[in-house]
C-alpha positions as CSV (number, residue, x, y, z in Angstrom):
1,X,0.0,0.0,0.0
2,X,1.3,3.6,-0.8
3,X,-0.1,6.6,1.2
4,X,-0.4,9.9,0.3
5,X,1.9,11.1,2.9
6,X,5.3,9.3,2.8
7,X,7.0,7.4,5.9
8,X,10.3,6.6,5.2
9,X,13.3,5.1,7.6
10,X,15.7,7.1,8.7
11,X,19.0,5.2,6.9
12,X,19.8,5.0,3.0
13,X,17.5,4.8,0.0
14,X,18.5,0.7,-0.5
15,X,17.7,0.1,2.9
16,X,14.7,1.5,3.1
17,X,13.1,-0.6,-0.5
18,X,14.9,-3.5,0.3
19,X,13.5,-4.3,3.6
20,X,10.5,-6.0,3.3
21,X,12.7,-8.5,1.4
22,X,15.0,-8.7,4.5
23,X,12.8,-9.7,7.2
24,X,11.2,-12.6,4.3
25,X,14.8,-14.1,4.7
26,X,16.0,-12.8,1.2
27,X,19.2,-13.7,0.2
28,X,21.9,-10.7,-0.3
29,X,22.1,-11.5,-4.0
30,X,18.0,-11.1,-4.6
31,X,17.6,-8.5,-2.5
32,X,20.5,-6.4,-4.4
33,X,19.0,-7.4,-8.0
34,X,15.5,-6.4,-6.8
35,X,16.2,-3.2,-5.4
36,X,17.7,-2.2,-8.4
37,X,14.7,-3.2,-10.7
38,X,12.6,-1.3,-8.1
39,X,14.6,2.2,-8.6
40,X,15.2,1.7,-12.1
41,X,11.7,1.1,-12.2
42,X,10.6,4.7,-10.4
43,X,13.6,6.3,-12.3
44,X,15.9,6.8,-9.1
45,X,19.0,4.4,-10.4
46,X,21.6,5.8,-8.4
47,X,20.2,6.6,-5.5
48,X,20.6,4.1,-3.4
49,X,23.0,5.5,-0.7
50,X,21.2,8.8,-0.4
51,X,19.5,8.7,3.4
52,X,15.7,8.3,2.7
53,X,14.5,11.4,4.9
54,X,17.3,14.1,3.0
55,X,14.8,13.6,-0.1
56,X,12.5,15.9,-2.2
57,X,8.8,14.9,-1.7
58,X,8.4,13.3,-5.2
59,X,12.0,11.8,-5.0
60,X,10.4,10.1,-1.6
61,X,7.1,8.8,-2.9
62,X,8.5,7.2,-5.6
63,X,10.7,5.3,-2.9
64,X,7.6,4.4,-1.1
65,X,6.2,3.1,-4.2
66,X,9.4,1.0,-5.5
67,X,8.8,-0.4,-1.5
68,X,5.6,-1.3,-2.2
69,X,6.5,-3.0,-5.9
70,X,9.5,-4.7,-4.7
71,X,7.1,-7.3,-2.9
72,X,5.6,-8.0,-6.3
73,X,1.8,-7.9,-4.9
74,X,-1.2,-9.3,-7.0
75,X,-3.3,-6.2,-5.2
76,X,-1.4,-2.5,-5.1
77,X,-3.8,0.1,-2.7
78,X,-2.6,3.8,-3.2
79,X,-4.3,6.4,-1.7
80,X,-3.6,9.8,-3.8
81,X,0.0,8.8,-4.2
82,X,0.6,11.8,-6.7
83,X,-1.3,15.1,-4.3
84,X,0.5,18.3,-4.7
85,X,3.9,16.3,-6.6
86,X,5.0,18.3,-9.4
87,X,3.9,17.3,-13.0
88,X,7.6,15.6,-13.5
89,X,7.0,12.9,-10.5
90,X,3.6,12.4,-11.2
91,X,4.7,11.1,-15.0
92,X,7.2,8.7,-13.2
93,X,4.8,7.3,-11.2
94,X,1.8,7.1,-13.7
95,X,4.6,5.3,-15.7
96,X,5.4,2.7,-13.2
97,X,1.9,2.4,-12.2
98,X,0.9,1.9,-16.1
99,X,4.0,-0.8,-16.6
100,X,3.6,-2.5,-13.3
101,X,-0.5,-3.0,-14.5
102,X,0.2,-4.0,-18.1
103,X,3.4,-6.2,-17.3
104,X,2.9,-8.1,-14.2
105,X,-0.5,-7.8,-14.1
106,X,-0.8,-6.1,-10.9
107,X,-4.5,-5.2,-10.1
108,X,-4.3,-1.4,-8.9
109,X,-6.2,0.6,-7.0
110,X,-5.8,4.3,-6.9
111,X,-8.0,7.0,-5.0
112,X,-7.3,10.6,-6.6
113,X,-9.4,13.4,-7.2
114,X,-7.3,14.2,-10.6
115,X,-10.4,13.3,-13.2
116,X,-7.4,13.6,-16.1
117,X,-5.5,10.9,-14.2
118,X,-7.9,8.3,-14.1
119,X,-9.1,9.3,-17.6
120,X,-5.6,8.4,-18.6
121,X,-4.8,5.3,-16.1
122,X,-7.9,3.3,-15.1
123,X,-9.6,0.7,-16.8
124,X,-13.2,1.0,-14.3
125,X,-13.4,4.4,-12.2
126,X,-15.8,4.4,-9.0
127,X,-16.9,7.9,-8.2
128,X,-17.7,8.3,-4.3
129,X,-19.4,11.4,-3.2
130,X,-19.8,11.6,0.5
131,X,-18.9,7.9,1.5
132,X,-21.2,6.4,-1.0
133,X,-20.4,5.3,-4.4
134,X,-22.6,7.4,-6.9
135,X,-21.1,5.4,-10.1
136,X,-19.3,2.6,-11.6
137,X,-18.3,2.8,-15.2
138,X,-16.0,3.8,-17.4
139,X,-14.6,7.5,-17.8
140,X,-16.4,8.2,-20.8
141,X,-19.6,7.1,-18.0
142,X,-18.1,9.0,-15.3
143,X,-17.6,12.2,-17.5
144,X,-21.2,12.2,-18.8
145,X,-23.1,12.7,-14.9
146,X,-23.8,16.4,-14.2
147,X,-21.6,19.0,-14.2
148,X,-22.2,20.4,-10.8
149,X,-22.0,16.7,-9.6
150,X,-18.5,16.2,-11.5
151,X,-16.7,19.8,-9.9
152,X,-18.0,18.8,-6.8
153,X,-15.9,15.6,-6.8
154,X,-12.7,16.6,-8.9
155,X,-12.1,20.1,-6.9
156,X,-11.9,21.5,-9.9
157,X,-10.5,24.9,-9.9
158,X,-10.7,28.0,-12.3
159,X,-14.2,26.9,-13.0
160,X,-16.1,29.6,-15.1
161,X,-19.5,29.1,-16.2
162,X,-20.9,31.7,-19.0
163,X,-22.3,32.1,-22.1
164,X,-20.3,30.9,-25.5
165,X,-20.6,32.0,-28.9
166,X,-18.8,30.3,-32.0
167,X,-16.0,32.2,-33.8
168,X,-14.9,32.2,-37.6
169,X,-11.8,30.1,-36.6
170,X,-13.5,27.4,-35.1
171,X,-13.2,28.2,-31.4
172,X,-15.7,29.4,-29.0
173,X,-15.6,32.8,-26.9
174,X,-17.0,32.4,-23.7
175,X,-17.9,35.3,-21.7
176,X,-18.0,34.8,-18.1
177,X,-18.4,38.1,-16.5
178,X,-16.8,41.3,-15.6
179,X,-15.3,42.2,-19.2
180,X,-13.6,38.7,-19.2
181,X,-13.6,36.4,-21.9
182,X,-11.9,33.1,-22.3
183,X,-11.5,32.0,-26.1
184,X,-11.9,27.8,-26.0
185,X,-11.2,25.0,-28.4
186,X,-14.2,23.7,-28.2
187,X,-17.5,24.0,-30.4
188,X,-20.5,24.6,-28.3
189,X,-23.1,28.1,-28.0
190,X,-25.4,29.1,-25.3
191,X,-24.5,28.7,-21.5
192,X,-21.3,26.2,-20.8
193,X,-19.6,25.7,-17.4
194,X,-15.4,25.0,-18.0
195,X,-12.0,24.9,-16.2
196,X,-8.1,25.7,-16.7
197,X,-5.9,23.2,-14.8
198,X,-3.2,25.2,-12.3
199,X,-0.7,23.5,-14.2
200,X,-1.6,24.4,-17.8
201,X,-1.3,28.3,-17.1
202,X,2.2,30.3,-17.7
203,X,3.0,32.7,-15.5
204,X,5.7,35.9,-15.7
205,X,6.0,38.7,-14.2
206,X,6.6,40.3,-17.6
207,X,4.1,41.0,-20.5
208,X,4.1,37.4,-22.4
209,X,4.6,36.9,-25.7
210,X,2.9,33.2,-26.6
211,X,0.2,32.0,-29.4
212,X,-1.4,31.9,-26.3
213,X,-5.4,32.7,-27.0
214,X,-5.8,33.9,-23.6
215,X,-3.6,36.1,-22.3
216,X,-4.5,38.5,-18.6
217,X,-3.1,40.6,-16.2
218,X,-3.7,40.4,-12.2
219,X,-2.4,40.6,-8.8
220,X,-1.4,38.0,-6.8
221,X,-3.4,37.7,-3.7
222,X,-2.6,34.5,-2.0
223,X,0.1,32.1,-1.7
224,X,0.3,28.4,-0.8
225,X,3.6,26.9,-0.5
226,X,3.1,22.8,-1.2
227,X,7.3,21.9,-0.9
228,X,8.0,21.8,-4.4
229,X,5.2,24.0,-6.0
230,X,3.8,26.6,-5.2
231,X,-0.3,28.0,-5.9
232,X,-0.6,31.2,-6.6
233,X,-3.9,33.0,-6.4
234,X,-4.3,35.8,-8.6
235,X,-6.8,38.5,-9.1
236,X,-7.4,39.3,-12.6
237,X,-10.8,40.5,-12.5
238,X,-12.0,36.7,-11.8
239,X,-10.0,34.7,-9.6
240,X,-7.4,32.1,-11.0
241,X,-5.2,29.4,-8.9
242,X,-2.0,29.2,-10.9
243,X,0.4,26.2,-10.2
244,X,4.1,26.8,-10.2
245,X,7.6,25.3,-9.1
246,X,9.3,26.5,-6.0
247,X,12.0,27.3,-7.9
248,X,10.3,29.3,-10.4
249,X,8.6,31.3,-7.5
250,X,11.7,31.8,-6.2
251,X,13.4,33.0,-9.4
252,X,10.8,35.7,-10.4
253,X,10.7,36.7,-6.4
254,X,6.8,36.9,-6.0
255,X,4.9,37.5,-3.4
256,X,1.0,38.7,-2.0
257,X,0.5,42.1,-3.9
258,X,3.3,40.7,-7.3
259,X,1.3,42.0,-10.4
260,X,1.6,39.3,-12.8
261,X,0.7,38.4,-16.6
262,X,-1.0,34.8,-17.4
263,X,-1.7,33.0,-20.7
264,X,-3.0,30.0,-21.3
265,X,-4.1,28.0,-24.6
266,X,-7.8,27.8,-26.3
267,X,-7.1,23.8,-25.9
268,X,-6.2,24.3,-22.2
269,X,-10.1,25.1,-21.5
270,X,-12.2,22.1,-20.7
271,X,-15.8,21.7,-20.3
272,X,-17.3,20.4,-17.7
């Protein structure tokens, strides 16, 4: 089982993947080869002296998940095992997740509340809404219940609801209120409800210059710090959550009251 927040043991990366293997009487040799197919596995091949706790946070799920693999279980239980990693980790681990499905036949069970993830991972999804399970189906099912009833589950954020109109290009502009309008890839008129993910907006403190359909200007007005990214609330009229690396927060120096320019694609708005 993989948890969403990670417990690791206080001694080297090998150590802690190997031991479950240890206390089933392993022998040296198997537990060396094994350990190495686990971190090769989770892309951390080198890593094996590096203490455990001295890790970044997507660096030390993917640990916990080559401890959990190692064991080669029929059943693999993860509870949101990719919440607030950057989009970098979460590939490695959708990867291992996919192969460790596909090749060993591994039956997986994942909670997340990342709609796009189990769109692009699971086979059956069961939505559960308030400790009962409202559907079992496939995405394509799970995708076609009510929009309010679908935000409500996936926290979806930058939700806009307004009404759209077709352009000559073949996109739609949507207006959504005070003297915003978002220009979509989508083909659809009359009253629509869609989202931007965090992760799909760019972000400078300079005026941008992108083939970027929608491009805005705001304030920041809250910041939340999750290790290696950051969310960034900004004020552009409507309020956006923008979703950036530390490092990137660092490097442009924002802060509460940073004016800031955003831009995000026509494809990068979704319906709901």
């Amino acid at each position: 089982m993989v948890f969403q927040q990670t417990v690791l043991f206080n001694t080297s990366v090998f150590k802690n993947v190997a031991y479950s293997l240890k206390v089933r009487g392993e022998n040296d040799k198997n537990v060396e080869k094994r350990v190495k197919e686990a971190l090769k596995l989770v892309q951390l091949d080198g890593f094996e002296n590096k203490n455990g706790l001295k890790l970044s946070g997507g660096e030390a799920q993917r640990v916990a998940l080559a401890q959990a693999l190692i064991t080669e279980p029929e059943l693999l239980l993860l509870d949101e095992p990719t919440a607030n990693l950057d989009p970098r980790n979460v590939s490695i681990i959708e990867e291992a997740l996919s192969w460790t499905n596909r090749e060993n036949k591994t039956t997986v069970i994942m909670a997340t509340h990342n709609m796009f993830q189990a769109e692009t991972l699971a086979n059956r999804v069961a939505l559960l809404l308030e400790g009962r399970i409202e559907k079992i189906g496939k995405i394509q099912e799970i995708f076609a219940l009510p929009s309010k009833t679908l935000t409500k589950f996936a926290r979806l954020e930058n939700v806009f609801s307004g009404v759209s109109r077709f352009t000559e290009e073949g996109t739609s502009i949507i207006n959504v209120g005070e003297d915003m309008q978002i220009e979509a890839a989508i083909e659809k008129s009359g009253d629509v409800t869609v989202f931007v993910r965090p992760e799909d907006i760019i972000l400078s403190k300079d005026s941008i210059v992108s083939s970027a359909r929608n491009m805005f200007k705001g304030r920041i007005v809250g910041v939340s710090d999750f290790g290696s990214i950051v969310k960034l609330q900004v004020d552009a009229g409507k309020q956006f959550v923008v979703q950036i690396t530390k490092r990137s927060f660092n490097e442009m120096q924002l802060n509460v009251g940073s004016e800031v320019y955003m831009a995000f694609k026509a494809s990068s708005v979704h319906l709901v």
